[in-house]
C-alpha beads as a LAMMPS data file, in Angstrom:
LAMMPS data file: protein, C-alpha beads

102 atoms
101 bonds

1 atom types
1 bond types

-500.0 500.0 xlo xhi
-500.0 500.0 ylo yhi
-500.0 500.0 zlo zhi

Masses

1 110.0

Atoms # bond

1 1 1 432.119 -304.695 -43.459
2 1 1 432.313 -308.326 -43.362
3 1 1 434.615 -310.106 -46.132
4 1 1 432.820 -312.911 -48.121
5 1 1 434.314 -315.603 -49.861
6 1 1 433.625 -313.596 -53.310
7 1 1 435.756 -310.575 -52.053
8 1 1 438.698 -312.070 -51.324
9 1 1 441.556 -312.574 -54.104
10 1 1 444.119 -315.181 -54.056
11 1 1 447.640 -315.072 -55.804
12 1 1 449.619 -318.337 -56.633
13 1 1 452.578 -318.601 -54.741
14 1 1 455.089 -321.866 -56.929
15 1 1 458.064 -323.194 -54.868
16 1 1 461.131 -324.827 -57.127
17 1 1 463.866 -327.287 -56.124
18 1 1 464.280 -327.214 -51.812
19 1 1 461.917 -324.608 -51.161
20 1 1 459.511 -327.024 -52.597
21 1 1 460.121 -329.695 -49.860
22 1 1 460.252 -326.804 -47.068
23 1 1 456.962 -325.579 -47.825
24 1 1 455.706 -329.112 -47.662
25 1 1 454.426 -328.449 -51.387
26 1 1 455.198 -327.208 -54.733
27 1 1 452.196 -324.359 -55.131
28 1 1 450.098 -323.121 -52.466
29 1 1 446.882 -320.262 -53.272
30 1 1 447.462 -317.550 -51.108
31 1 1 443.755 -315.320 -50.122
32 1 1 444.792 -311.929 -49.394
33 1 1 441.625 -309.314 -48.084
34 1 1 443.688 -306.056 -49.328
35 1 1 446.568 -304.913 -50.857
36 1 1 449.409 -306.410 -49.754
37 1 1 453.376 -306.016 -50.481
38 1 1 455.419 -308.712 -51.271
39 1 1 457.116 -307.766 -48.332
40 1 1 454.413 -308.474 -45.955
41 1 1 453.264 -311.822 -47.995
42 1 1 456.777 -313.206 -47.019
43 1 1 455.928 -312.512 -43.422
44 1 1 452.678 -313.658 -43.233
45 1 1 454.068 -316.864 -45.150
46 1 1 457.115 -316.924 -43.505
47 1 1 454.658 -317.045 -39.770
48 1 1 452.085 -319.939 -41.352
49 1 1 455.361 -321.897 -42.470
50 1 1 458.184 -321.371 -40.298
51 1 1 460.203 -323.553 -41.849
52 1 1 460.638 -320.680 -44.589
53 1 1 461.605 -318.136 -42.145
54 1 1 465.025 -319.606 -42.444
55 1 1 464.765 -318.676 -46.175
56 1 1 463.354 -315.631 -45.427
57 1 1 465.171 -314.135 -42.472
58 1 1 465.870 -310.432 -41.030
59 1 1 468.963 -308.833 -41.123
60 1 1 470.660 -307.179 -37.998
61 1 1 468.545 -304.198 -38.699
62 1 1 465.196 -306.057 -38.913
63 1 1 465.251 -305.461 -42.699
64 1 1 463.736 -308.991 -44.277
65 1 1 466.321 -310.718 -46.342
66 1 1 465.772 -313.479 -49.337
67 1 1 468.059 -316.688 -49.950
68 1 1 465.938 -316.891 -52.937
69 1 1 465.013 -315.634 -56.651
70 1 1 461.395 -314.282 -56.391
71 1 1 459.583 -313.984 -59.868
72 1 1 456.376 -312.349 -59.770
73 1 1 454.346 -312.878 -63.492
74 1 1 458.046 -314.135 -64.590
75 1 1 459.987 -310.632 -63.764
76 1 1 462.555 -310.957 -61.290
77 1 1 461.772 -308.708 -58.320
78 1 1 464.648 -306.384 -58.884
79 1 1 463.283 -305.529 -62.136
80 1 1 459.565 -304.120 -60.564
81 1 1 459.485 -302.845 -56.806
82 1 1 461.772 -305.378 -55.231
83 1 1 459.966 -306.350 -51.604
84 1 1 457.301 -303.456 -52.132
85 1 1 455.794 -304.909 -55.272
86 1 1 452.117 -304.602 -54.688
87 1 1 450.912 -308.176 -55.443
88 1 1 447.251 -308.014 -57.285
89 1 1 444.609 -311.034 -58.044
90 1 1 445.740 -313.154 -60.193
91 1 1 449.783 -312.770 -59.376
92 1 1 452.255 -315.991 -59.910
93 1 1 454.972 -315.794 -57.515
94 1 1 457.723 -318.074 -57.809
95 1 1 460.517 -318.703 -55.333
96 1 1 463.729 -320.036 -56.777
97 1 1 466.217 -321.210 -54.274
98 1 1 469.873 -319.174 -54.423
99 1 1 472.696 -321.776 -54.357
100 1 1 475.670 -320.546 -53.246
101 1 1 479.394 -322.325 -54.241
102 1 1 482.925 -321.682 -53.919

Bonds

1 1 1 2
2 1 2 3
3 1 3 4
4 1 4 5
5 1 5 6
6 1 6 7
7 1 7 8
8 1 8 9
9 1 9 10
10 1 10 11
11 1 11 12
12 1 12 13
13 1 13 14
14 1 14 15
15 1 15 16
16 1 16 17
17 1 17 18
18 1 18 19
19 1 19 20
20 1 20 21
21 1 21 22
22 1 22 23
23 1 23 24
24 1 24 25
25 1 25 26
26 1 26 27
27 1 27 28
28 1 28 29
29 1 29 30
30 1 30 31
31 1 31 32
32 1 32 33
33 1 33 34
34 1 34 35
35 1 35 36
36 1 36 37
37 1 37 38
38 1 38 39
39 1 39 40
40 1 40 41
41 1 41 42
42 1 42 43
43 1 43 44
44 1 44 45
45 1 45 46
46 1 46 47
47 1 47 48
48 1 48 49
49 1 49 50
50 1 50 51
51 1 51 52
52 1 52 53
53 1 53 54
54 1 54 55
55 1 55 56
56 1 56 57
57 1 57 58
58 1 58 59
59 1 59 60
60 1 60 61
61 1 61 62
62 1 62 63
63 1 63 64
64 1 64 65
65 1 65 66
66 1 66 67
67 1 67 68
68 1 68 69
69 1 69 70
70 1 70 71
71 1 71 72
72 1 72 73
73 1 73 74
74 1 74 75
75 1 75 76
76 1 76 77
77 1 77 78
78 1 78 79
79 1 79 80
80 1 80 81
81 1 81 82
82 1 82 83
83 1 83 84
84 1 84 85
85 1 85 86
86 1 86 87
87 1 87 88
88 1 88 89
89 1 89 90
90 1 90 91
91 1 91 92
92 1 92 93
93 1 93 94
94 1 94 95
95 1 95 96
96 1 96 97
97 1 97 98
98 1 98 99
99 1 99 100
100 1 100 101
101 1 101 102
């Protein structure tokens, strides 16, 4: 079955603070054709915009890791399914950078 324009759902990805200049802009409309984790958006993202693969790395065992806060419809991603949040039509995702001090 071929996917028209009117199938396809978008979510709204926001950047904040550095991750705004490393993605080149401060909120991008992501099209996504099925279900998809949050997981595998940060992949597909992190692919498009290498740049942000930095940000969103793999462990030593492959496992993708996050240097930042991710919000999705303002809940913090520990709160819902952490990377496997199913993201649906309509989502806000927002990427906070982490700073890190001593």
């Amino acid at each position: 079955m071929k996917t028209t324009r009117a199938d396809k759902k978008s979510v709204a990805l926001r950047f904040v603070g550095s991750l705004r200049g490393a993605s080149g802009r401060s909120k991008i409309t992501f099209e996504i054709e099925r279900s998809l984790s949050l997981g595998e958006l940060i992949k597909e993202l992190s692919q498009q915009t290498p740049v942000l693969s930095r940000v969103f790395g793999q462990s030593e065992n492959r496992k993708l890791t996050s240097n930042a806060l991710i919000l999705v419809n303002g809940k913090e991603i520990s709160a819902l399914d952490g990377l496997d949040t199913i993201l649906k039509e309509g989502d806000d995702v927002v990427f906070v950078p982490v700073v890190h001090g001593g």
